[in-house]
PLY file of the C-alpha trace (Angstrom):
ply
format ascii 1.0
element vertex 246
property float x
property float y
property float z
element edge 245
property int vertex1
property int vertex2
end_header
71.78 -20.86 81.41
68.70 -18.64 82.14
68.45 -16.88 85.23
66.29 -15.22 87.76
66.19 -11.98 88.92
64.19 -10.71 91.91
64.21 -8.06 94.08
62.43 -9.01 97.86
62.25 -5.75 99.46
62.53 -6.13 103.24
61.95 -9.40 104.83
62.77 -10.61 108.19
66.07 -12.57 108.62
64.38 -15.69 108.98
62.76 -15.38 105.67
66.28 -13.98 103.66
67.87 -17.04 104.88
65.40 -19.47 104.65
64.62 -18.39 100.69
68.17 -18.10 99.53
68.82 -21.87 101.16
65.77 -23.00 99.30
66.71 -21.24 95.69
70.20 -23.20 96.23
68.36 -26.58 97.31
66.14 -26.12 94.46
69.18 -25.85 91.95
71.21 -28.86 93.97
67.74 -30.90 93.08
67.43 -29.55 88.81
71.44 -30.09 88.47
70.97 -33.88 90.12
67.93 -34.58 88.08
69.42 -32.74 84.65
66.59 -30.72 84.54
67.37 -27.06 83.17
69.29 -25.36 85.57
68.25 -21.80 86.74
70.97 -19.30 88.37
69.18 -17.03 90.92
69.99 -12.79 91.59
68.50 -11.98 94.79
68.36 -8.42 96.09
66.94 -7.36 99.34
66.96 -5.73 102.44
65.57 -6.48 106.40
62.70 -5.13 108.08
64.73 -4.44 111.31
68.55 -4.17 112.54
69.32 -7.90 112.21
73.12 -9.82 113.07
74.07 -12.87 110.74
76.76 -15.15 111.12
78.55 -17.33 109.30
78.18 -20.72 108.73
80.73 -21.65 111.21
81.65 -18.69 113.24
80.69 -19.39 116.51
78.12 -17.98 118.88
78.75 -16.43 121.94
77.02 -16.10 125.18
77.94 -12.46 125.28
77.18 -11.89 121.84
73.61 -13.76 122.47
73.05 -11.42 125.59
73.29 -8.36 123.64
71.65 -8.77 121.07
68.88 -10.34 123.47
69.26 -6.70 125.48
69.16 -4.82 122.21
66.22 -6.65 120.74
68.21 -7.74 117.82
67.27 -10.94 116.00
70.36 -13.25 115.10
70.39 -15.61 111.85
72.92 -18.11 111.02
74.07 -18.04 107.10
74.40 -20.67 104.75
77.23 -19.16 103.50
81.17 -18.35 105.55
82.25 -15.26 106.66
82.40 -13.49 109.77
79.35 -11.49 111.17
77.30 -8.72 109.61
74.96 -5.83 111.19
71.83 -5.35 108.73
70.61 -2.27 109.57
70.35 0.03 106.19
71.72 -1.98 103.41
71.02 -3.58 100.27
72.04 -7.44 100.40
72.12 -9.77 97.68
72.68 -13.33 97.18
73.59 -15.33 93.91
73.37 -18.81 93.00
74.31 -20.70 90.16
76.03 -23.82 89.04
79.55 -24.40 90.29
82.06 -27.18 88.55
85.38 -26.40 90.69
86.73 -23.79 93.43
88.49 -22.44 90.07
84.75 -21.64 88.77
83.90 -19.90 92.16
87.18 -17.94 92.36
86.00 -16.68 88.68
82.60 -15.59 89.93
83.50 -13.92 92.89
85.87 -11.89 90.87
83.25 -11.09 88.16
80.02 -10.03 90.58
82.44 -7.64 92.02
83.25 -6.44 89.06
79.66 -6.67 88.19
78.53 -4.05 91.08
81.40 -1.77 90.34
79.67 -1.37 87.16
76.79 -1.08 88.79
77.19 1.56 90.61
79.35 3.44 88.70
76.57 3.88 86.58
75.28 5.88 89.13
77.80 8.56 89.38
80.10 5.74 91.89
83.69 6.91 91.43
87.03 6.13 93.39
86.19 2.55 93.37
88.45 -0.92 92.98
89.26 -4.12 93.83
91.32 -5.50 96.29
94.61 -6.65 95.34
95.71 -9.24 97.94
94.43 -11.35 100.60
95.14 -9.95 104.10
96.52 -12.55 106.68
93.66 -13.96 108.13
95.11 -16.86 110.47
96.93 -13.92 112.47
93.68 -11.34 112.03
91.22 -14.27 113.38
92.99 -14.70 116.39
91.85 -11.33 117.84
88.01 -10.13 119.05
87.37 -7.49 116.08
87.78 -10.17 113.63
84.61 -11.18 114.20
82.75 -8.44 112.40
82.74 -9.13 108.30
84.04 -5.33 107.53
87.19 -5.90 109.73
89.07 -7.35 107.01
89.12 -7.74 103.18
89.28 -10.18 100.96
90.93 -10.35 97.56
88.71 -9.18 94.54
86.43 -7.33 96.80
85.23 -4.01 96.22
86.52 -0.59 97.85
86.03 2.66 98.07
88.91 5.52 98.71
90.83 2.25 99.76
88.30 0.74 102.25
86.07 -2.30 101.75
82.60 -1.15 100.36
81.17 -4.49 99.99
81.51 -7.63 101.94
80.81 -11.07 100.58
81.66 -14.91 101.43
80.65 -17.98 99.60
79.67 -21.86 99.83
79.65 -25.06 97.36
77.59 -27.10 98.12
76.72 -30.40 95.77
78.13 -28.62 92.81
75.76 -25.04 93.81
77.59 -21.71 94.46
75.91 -19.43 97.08
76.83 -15.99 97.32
76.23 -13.34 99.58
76.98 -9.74 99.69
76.21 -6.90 101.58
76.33 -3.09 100.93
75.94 -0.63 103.53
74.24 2.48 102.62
75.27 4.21 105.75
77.47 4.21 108.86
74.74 1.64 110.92
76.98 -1.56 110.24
79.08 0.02 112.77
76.88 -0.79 115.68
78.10 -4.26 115.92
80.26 -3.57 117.64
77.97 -3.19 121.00
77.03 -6.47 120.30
80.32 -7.88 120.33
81.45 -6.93 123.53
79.98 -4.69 126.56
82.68 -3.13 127.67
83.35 0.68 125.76
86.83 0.24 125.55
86.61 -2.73 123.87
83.87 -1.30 121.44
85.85 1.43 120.82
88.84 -0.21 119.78
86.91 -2.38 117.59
84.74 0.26 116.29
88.28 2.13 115.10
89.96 -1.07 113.41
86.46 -1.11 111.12
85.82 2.33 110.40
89.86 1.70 109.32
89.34 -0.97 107.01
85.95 -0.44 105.79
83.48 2.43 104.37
80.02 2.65 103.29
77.89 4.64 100.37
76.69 7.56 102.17
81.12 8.29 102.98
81.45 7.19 99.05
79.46 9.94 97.56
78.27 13.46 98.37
74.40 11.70 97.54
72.51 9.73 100.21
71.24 6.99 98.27
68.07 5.07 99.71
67.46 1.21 98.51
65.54 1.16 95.60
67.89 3.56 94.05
70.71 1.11 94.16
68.34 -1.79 93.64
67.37 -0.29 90.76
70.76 0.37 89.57
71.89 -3.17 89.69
68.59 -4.44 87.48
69.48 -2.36 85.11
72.86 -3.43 84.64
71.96 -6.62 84.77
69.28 -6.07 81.87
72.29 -4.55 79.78
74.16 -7.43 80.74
71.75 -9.53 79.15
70.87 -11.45 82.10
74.21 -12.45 82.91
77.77 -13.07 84.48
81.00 -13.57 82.21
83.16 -16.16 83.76
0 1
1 2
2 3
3 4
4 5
5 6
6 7
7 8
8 9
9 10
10 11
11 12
12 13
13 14
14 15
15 16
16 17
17 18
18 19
19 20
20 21
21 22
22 23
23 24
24 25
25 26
26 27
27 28
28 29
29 30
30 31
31 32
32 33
33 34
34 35
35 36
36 37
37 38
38 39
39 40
40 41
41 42
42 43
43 44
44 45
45 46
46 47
47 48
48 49
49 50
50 51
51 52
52 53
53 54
54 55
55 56
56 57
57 58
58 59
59 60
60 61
61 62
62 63
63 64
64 65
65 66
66 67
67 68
68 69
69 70
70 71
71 72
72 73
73 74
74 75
75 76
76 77
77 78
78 79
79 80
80 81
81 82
82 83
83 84
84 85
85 86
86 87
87 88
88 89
89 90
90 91
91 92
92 93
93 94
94 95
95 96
96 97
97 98
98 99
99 100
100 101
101 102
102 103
103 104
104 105
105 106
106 107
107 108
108 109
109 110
110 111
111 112
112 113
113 114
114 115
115 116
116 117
117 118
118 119
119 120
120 121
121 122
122 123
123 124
124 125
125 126
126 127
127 128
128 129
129 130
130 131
131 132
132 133
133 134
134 135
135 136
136 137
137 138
138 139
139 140
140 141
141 142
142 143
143 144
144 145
145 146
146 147
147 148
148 149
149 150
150 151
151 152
152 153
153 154
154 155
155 156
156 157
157 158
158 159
159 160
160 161
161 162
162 163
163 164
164 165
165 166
166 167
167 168
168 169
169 170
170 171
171 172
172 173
173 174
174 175
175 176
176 177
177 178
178 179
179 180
180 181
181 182
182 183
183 184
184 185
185 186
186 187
187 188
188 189
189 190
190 191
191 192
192 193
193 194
194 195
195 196
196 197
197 198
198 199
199 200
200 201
201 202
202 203
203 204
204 205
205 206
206 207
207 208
208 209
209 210
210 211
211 212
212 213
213 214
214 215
215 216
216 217
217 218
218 219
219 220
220 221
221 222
222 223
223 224
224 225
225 226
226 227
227 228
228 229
229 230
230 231
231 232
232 233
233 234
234 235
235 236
236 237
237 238
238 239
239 240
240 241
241 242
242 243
243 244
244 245
């Protein structure tokens, strides 16, 4: 299968959404026609602090306030998950044919594995994979499960122990979507005034993800800006021929 690879530079939420929907409509459309299929590597970033949810996490009236206060724009994913702060990031969204859940268990096991190359390559070190699923039925239930970095999933990547990358998934009429965000510094933590108002509850919050999760510029004594690490991941991809191994 040939693939695409393209790297948007900042857009505005609307537009990151709105494109990666339309690569995986586009693909839903060649795969029902048997037309050649093309898988599509997005990477990009957002021209402001923007908060996405996931495709079924709900919205709240509090949540809507602040971000209203803050002058923060909120998008809805295509894809699950819990919410994400896009401040200073690289994001990146994949989509390819997808037979069974066993196929997208595969792939999100091998794009991790994929950016750990990646960014090893750049002098990245101290980094795995998640072993095990944490408990999410009990970790839902509370307030700070609503941020993304809260948690970690299974296969994900980490860093000194703590989740470096988030990402969640959707089929969709035989179509994987991907996404995945990186943080390149300590901005995804401001969520966390737009998940509640009150300080005590931000700081509580604020404490159970800077204890799960981590970002680049805590990873490695060098700040690395955007293109750097977008520029990274093309050329891994180039020595992977264009590819993921599933």
């Amino acid at each position: 299968m040939k693939w695409t690879f393209t790297n948007s530079g900042f857009l505005t939420g609307e537009e990151n959404m709105s494109l990666d929907f339309a690569h995986a409509e586009s693909l839903i459309t060649a795969l029902q026609h048997k037309t050649s299929p093309f898988g599509h590597f997005r990477v990009y970033g957002w021209d402001k602090p923007t908060l996405s949810l996931g495709k079924n996490q709900l919205l709240s009236q509090e949540i809507e306030t602040n971000c209203s206060i803050q002058d923060i724009p909120i998008v809805r994913r295509p894809t699950g998950g819990r919410a994400v702060l896009h401040a200073n990031e690289l994001t990146y969204c994949i989509i390819m044919p997808c037979e069974s859940m066993e196929t997208a268990r595969k792939a999100y096991a091998s794009i991790h594995a994929f950016f750990l190359n990646a960014l090893q390559s750049i002098g990245m070190s101290k980094l795995d994979f998640v072993k095990s699923h944490a408990d999410f039925h009990e970790h839902y239930s509370n307030l700070e499960s609503s941020s993304c970095f809260s948690s970690s999933a299974r296969y994900e990547l980490t860093c000194n122990g703590k989740k470096l990358m988030g990402s969640a998934q959707r089929v969709m009429h035989g179509v994987l979507l991907q996404h995945g965000s990186l943080p390149l510094d300590t901005s995804y933590l401001d969520i966390v005034t737009l998940l509640t108002a009150h300080q005590s509850e931000q700081k509580r919050i604020r404490e159970r993800i800077i204890s799960h999760s981590t970002c680049l510029s805590e990873c490695h004594v060098h700040s690395y800006e955007f293109s750097e690490i977008a520029s990274a991941i093309e050329s891994t991809w180039m020595q992977m021929k264009g590819t993921f191994e599933l």
